[in-house]
C-alpha positions as CSV (number, residue, x, y, z in Angstrom):
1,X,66.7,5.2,-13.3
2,X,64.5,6.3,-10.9
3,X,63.7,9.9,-8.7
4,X,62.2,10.9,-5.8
5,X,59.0,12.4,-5.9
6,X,56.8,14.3,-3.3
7,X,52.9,14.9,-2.2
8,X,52.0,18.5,-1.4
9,X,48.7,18.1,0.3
10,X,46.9,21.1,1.1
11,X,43.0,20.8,3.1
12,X,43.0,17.0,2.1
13,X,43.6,18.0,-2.1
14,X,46.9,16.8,-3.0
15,X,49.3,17.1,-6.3
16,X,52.1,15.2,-6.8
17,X,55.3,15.7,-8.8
18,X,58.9,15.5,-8.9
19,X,61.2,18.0,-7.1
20,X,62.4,20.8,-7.9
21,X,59.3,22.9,-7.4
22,X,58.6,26.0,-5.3
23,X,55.0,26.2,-3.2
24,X,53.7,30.2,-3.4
25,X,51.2,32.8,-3.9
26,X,49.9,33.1,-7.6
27,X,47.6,35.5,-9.1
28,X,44.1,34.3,-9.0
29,X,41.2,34.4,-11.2
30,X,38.8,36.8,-8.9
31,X,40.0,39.1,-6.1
32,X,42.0,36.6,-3.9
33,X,45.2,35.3,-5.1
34,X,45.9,31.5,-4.8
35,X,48.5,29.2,-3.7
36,X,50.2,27.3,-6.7
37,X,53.0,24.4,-7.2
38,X,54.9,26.3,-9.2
39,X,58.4,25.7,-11.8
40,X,61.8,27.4,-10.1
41,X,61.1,29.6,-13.1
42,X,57.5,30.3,-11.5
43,X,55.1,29.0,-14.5
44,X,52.0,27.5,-12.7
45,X,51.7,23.4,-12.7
46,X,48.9,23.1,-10.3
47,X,46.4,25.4,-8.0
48,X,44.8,24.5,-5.2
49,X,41.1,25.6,-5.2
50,X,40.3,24.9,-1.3
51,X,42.4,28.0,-0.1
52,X,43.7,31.8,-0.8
53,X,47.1,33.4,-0.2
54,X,47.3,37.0,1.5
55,X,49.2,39.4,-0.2
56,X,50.2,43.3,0.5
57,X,51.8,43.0,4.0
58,X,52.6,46.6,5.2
59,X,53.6,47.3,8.7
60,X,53.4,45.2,11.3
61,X,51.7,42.9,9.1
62,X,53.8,39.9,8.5
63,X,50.8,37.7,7.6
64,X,51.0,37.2,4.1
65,X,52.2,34.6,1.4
66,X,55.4,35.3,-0.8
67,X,55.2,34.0,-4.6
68,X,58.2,31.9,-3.6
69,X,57.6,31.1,-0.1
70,X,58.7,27.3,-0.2
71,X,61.1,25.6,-2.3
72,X,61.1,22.0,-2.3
73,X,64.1,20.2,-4.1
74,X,66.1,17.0,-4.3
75,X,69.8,17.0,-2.5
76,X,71.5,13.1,-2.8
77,X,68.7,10.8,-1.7
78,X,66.6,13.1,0.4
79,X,64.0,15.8,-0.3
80,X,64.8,19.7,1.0
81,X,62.3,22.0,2.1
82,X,62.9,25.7,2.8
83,X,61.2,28.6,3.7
84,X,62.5,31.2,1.2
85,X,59.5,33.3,1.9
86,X,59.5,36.8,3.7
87,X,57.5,35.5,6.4
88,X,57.9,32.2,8.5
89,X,56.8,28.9,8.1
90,X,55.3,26.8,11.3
91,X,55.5,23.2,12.0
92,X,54.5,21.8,15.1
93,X,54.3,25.9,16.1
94,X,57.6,26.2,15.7
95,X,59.6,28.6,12.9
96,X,61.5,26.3,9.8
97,X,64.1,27.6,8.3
98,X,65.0,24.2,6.1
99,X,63.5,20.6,6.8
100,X,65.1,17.4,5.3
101,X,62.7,14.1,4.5
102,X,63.8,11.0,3.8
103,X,61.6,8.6,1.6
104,X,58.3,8.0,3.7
105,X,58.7,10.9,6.0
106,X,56.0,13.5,5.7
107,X,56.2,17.7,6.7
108,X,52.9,19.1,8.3
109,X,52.7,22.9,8.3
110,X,51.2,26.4,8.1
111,X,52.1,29.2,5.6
112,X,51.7,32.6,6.6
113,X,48.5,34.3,5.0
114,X,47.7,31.3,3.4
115,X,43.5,30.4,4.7
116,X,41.0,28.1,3.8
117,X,37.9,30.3,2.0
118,X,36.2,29.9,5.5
119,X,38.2,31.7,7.5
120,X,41.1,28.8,8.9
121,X,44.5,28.6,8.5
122,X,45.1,26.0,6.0
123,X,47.3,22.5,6.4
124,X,49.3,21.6,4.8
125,X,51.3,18.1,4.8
126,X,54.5,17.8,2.4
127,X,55.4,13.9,2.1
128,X,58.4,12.2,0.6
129,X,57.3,9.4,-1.3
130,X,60.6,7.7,-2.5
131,X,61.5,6.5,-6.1
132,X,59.3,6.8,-8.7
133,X,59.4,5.0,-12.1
134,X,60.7,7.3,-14.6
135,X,57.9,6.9,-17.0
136,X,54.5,6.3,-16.6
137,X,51.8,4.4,-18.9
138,X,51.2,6.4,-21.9
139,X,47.0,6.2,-21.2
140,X,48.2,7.8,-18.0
141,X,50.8,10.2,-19.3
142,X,48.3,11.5,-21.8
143,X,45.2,11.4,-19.2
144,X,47.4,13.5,-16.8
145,X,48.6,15.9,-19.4
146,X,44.6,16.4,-20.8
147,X,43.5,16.7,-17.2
148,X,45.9,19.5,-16.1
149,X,44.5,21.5,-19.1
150,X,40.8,20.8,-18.5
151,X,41.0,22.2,-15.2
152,X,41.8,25.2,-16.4
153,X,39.3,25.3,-19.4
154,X,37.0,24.3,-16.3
155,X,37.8,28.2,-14.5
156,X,37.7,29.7,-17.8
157,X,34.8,28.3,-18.7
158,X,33.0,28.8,-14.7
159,X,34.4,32.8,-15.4
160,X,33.2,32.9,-18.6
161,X,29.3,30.9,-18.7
162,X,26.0,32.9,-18.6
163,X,28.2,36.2,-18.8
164,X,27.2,38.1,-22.4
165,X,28.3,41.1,-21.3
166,X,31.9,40.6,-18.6
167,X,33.9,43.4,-17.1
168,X,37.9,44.6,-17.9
169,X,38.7,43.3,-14.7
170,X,37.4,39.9,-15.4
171,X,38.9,39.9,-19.1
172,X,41.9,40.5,-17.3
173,X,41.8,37.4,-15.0
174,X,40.0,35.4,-18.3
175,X,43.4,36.3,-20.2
176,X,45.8,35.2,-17.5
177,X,44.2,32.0,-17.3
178,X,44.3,31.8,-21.0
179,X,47.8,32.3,-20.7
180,X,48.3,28.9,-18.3
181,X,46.0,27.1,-20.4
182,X,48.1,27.9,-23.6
183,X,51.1,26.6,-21.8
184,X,49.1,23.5,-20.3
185,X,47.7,23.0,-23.9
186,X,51.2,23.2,-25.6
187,X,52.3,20.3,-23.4
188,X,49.2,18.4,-24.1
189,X,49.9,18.7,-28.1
190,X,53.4,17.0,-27.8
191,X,52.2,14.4,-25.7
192,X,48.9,13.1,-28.2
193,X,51.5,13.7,-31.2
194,X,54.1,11.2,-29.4
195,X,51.0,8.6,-27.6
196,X,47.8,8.7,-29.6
197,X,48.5,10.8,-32.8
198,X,45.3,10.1,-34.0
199,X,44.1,12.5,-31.9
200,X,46.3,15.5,-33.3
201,X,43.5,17.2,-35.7
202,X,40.8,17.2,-32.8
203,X,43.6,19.8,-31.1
204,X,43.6,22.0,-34.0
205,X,40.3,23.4,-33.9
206,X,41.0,24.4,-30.3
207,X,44.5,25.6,-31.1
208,X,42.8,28.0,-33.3
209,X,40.1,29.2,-30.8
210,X,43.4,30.1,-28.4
211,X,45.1,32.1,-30.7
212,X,42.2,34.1,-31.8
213,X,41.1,34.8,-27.8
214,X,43.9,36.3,-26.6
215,X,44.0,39.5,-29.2
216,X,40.5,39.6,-29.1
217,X,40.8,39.8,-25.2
218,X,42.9,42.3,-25.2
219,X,41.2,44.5,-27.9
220,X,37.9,44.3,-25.7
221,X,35.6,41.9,-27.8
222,X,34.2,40.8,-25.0
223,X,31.5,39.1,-26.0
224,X,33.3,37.3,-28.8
225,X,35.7,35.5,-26.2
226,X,33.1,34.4,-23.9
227,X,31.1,32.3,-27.4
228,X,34.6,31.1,-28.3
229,X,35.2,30.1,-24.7
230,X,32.2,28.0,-24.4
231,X,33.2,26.4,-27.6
232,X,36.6,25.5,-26.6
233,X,35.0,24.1,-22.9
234,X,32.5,22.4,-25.6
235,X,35.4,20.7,-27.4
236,X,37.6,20.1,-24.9
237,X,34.7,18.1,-23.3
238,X,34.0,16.2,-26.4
239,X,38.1,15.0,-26.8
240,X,37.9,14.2,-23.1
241,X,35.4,11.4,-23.8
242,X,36.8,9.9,-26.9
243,X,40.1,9.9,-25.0
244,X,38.2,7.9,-21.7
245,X,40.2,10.3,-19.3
246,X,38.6,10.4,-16.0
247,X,38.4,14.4,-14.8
């Protein structure tokens, strides 16, 4: 059996997945929050680091990105887009309520409040791409899985180097990433147990860096999370090469 899948392309960086998703404002890491592919449920797969998403509209202000501002989904043999946000969508200038592609076709538009970190309005291009193979090689299934959670160790790590001393507001944003990471990481566990199961004891070390981050964290050892940090960007580097995925 196969399912469609789609491309959700924003300033030229593109993530691809199966439907259903929803497209929407995240928290992000600094001051700006982000736009994320996200579950229905809302748990982040995939952030794109080209752009921000506007938040706080008050007034007249309709500007601004909704945490569920498109949801993208599967109906029969054609992929749904709709604007489920509290501002409009533009295609072609023109408001969307609820655009249907057929394999091949392809959406351009803009999100309200969502900008590239130069000032422009970002595009965005949603494409159909038709059937997909159910599963894909296991290099490539593990490859994808490790990769999802080395960007993230990548922003933890960026938040984290050259910092001995970091602020409550950045442990915050450090321990919301942690969060995605754990999730990412959890996925990444099943996959080497079920692919390359050799690889399960280099995962435990870093499994037990996680878990002792997060109290720490949140109990204000500041300076204890950024050294375990580092190590966990150290060892995640490491497994990265003996695994030969390409980041």
């Amino acid at each position: 059996m196969a399912w469609l899948s789609v491309e959700i392309e924003v300033e030229g960086e593109s993530y691809r997945t199966p439907p259903p998703v929803v497209l929407g404002r995240s928290r992000g890491a600094g001051s700006q929050d982000v736009l994320a592919v996200k579950t229905p449920d809302e748990k982040e797969l995939y952030v794109f680091k080209g752009v921000y998403a506007r938040w706080g509209c008050a007034g007249n202000d309709t500007d601004c990105a909704s945490r569920r501002q498109l949801e993208i989904a599967v109906e029969g043999d054609v992929v749904v887009v709709k604007n489920v946000g509290r501002a409009s969508a533009y295609s072609q200038g023109r408001p969307i309520d609820s655009v249907i592609l057929r394999p091949g076709q392809q959406l351009e538009l803009t999100l309200p409040g969502v900008y590239t970190h130069d000032g422009r309005k970002a595009r965005i291009v949603i494409k159909a791409l038709g059937a997909e193979p159910p599963m894909q090689p296991a290099a490539d299934t593990l490859c994808t899985a490790f990769c999802e959670a080395w960007q993230i160790i990548r922003q933890l790590y960026d938040l984290a180097k050259d910092r001995p001393l970091i602020t409550t507001k950045q442990a915050e944003d450090l321990e919301h990433l942690l969060n995605i990471f754990k999730g990412h990481f959890n996925s990444l566990e099943k996959i080497v147990a079920r692919v390359n199961p050799d690889f399960v004891r280099e995962l435990v070390s870093i499994r037990e860096l996680v878990e002792l981050l997060l109290p720490q964290l949140r109990q204000g050892g500041l300076s204890q999370a950024v050294d375990k940090i580092v190590s966990m960007h150290n060892e995640m580097n490491h497994l990265r090469q003996m695994l030969s995925c390409r980041c």
